[in-house]
C-alpha positions as CSV (number, residue, x, y, z in Angstrom):
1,X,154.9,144.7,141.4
2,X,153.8,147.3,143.5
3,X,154.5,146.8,147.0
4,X,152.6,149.8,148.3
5,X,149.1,148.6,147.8
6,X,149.8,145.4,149.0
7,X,150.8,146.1,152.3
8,X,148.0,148.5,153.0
9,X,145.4,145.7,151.7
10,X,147.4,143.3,154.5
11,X,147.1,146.1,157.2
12,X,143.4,146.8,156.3
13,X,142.7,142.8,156.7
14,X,144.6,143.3,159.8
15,X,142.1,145.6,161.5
16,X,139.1,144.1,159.5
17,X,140.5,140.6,161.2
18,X,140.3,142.4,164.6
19,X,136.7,143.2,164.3
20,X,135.9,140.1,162.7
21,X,136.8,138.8,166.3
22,X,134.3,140.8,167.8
23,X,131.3,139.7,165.7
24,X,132.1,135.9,166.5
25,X,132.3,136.6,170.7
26,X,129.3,138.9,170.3
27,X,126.8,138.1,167.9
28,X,126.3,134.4,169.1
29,X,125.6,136.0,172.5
30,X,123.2,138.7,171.0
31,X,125.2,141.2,172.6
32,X,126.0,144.9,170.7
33,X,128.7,145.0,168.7
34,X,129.3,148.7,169.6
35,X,129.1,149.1,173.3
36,X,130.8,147.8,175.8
37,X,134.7,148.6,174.1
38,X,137.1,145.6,173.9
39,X,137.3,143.9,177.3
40,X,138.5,140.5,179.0
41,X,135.8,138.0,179.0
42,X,137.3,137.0,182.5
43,X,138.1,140.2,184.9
44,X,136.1,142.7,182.2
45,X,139.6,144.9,182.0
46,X,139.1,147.4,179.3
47,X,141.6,147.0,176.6
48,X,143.7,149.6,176.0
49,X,144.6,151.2,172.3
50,X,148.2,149.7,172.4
51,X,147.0,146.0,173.9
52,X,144.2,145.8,170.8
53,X,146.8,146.2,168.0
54,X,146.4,143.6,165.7
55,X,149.0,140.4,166.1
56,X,151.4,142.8,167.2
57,X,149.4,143.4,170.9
58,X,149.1,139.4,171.0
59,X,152.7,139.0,170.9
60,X,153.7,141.8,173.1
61,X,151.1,140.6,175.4
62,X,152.4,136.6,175.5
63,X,148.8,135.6,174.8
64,X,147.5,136.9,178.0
65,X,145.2,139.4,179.8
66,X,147.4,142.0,181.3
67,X,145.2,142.4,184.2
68,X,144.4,138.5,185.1
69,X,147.0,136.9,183.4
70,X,143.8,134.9,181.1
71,X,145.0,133.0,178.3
72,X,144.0,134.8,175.0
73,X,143.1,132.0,172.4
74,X,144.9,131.7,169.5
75,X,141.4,132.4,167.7
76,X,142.2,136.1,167.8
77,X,145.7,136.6,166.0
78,X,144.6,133.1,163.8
79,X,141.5,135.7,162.7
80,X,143.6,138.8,162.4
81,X,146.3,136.7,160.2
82,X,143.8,134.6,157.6
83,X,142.1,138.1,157.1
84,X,145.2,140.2,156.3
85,X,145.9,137.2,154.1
86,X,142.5,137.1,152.5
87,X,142.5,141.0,152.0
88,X,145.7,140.8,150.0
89,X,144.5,137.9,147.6
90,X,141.2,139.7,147.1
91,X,143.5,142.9,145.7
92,X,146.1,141.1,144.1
93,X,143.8,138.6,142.3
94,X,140.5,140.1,142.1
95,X,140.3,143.9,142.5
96,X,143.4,144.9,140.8
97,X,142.7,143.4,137.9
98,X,138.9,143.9,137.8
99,X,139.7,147.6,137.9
100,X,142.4,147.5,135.7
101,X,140.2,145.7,132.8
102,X,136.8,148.3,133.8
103,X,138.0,151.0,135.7
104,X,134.8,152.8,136.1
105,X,133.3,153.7,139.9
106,X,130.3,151.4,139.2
107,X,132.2,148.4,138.4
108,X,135.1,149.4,141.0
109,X,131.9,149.9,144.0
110,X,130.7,146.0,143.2
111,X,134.1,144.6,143.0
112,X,134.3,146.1,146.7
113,X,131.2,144.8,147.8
114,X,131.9,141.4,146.0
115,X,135.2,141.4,148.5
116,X,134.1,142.3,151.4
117,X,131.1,139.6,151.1
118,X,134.1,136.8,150.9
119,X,135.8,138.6,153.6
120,X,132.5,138.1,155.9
121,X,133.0,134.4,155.2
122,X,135.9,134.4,157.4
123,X,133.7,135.3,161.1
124,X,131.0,133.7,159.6
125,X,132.8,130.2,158.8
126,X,134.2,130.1,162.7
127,X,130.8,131.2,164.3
128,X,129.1,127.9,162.2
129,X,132.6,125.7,163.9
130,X,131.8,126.9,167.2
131,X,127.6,127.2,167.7
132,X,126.5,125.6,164.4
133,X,124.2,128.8,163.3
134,X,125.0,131.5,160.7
135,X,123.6,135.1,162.2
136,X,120.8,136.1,159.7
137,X,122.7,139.5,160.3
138,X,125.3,137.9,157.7
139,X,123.0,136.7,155.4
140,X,120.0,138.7,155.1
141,X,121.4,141.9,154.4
142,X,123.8,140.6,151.8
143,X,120.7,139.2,150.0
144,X,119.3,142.9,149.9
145,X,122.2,144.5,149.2
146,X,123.1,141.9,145.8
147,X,119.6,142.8,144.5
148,X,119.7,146.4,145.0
149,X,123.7,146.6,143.3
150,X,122.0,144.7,140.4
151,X,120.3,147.6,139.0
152,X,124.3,149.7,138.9
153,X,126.2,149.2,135.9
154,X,129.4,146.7,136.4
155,X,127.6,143.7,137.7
156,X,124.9,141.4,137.1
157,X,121.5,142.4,136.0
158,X,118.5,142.0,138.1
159,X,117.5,138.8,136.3
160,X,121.1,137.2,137.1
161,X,121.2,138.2,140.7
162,X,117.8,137.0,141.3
163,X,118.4,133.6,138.8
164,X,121.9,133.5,140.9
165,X,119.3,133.7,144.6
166,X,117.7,130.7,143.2
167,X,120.2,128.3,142.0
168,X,122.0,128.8,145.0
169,X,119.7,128.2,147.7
170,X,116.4,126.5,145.9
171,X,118.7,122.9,145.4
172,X,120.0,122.7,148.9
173,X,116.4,124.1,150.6
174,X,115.1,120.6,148.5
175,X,118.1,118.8,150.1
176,X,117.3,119.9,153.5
177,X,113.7,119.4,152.9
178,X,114.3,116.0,151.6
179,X,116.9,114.6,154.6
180,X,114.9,116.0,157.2
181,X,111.8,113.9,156.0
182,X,113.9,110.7,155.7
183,X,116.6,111.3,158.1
184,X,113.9,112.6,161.0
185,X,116.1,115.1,161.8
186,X,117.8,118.5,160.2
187,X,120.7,118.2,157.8
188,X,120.9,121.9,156.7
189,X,119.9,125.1,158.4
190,X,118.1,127.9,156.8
191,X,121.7,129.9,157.3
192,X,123.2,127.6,154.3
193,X,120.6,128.5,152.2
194,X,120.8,132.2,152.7
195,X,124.2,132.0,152.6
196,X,124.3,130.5,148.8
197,X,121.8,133.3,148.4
198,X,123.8,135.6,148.5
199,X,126.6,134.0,146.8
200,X,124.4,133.4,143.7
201,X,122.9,136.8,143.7
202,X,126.6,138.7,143.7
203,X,127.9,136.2,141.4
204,X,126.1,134.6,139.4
205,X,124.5,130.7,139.2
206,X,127.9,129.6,137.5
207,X,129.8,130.4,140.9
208,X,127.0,129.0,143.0
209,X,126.7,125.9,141.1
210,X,130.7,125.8,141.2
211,X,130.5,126.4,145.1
212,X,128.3,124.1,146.0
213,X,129.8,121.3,144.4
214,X,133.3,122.3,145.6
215,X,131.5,122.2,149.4
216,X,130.1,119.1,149.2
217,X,132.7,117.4,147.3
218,X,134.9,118.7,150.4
219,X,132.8,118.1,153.2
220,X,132.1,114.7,152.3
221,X,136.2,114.0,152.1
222,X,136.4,116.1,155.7
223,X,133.5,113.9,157.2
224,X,134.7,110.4,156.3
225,X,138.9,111.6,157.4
226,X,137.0,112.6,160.4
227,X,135.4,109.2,160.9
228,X,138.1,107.2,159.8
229,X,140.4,109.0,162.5
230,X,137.7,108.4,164.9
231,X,137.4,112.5,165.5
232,X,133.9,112.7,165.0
233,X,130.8,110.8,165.9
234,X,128.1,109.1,163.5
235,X,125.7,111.5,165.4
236,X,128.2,114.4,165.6
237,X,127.1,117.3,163.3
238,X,129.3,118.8,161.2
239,X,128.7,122.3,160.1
240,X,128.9,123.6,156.0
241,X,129.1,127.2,156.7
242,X,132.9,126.8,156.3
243,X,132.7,124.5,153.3
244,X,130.1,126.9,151.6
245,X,132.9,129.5,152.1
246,X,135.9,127.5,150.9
247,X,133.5,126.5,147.6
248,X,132.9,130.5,147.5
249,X,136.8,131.6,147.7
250,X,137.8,128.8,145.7
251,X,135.3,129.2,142.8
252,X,135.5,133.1,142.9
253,X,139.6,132.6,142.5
254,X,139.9,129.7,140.4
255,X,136.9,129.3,138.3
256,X,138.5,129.4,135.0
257,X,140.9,126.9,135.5
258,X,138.2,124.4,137.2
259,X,136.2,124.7,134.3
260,X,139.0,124.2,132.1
261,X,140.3,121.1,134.2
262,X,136.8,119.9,134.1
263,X,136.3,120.1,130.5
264,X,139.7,118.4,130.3
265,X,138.5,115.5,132.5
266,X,135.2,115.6,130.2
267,X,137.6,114.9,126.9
């Protein structure tokens, strides 16, 4: 195995995990993600360079403002950590191989788009957890940029993207649609829907089909453990964001052996 590679994929999920942090503070708050730099949220001290290295600051620092002594959450090295993670299964499982098998720039430039889409699932999963929305800022301009790699060798065509776009989101828009007129109240946001968008459009209406399954199958088993343990309320809401993106990685990574496990069950 080549170790090299690896490690810079981990340290690249590192500092893609450290602003992944700053989109979940900022966004929800509409603030730029630009200006002001990296600050407390209680006394505003500026970070320095050396107190914003990724996990490594957070330890130095005992998980706490320099200036204040504020407790940093665990969020922030939790973040940094699943990303680095995240960004060294994408290369050992997905783009290594992927270029390996079709080692042309087209096919190379989707396979990095492809990743960095499932990376975004990471902010986006813990900004649904904490405010229950997912920023059209995600969505939207994934759903551009899956139609317009459609037309580049090394992906879908247009007619798969777009057929992807629509078994994605079309189901679960009549879902939401449908509980909303029965339930008087709404059971899926318009940020779901976009979000299997996009999901469909880079890969296809296999993995969306695959993903949304795989949510629901899982949410259902996380609401009723929830219930059972008395952790979450009959009118509590429970976002999908995070089970969309768990069906996502899951189906992405393992989607030859669930359909081979599912055939199996099928006899």
């Amino acid at each position: 195995m080549d170790i090299f590679p690896s490690v810079v994929a981990a340290a690249f999920g590192l500092v893609i995990g450290s602003f992944f942090n700053v989109l979940i503070y900022r966004l929800p708050r509409n603030e730029s993600i630009v200006r002001p730099g990296s600050h407390c949220p209680d006394c505003n001290h500026a970070i320095k360079p050396w107190e914003n290295i990724p996990l490594m600051s957070y330890l130095f620092l005992r998980g706490r403002c320099p200036a204040c002594g504020h407790r940093i959450s665990l969020q922030y090295p939790a973040v940094e950590l699943l990303t680095a993670c995240a960004a060294l299964a994408l290369w050992r499982l997905v783009i290594s191989p992927g270029i390996a098998s079709e080692p042309s720039g087209w096919h190379t430039g989707v396979l990095a788009l492809q990743s960095l889409a499932l990376l975004m699932l990471i902010p986006l999963s813990v900004i649904d957890m904490k405010h229950y929305i997912i920023p059209d800022a995600f969505t939207l301009p994934g759903i551009v940029a899956a139609f317009i790699v459609s037309f580049f060798p090394g992906g879908l065509t247009p007619l798969q993207c777009l057929l992807g776009m629509a078994v994605g989101c079309v189901p679960l828009f009549l879902v939401g649609h449908i509980s909303k007129l029965l339930l008087k109240k709404e059971a899926l946001g318009l940020g779901d829907i976009w979000l299997m968008a996009v999901i469909g459009g880079l890969w296809g209406w296999k993995i969306a089909v695959a993903a949304v399954v795989l949510a629901s199958f899982s949410g259902s088993i996380a609401g009723f453990a929830l219930l059972a343990f008395r952790a979450l309320s009959k009118d509590h809401k429970l976002p999908f964001g995070p089970f969309l993106a768990f069906g996502a990685w899951a189906s992405v990574l393992t989607f030859d052996t669930l359909f081979k496990l599912y055939c199996s069950w099928l006899g």
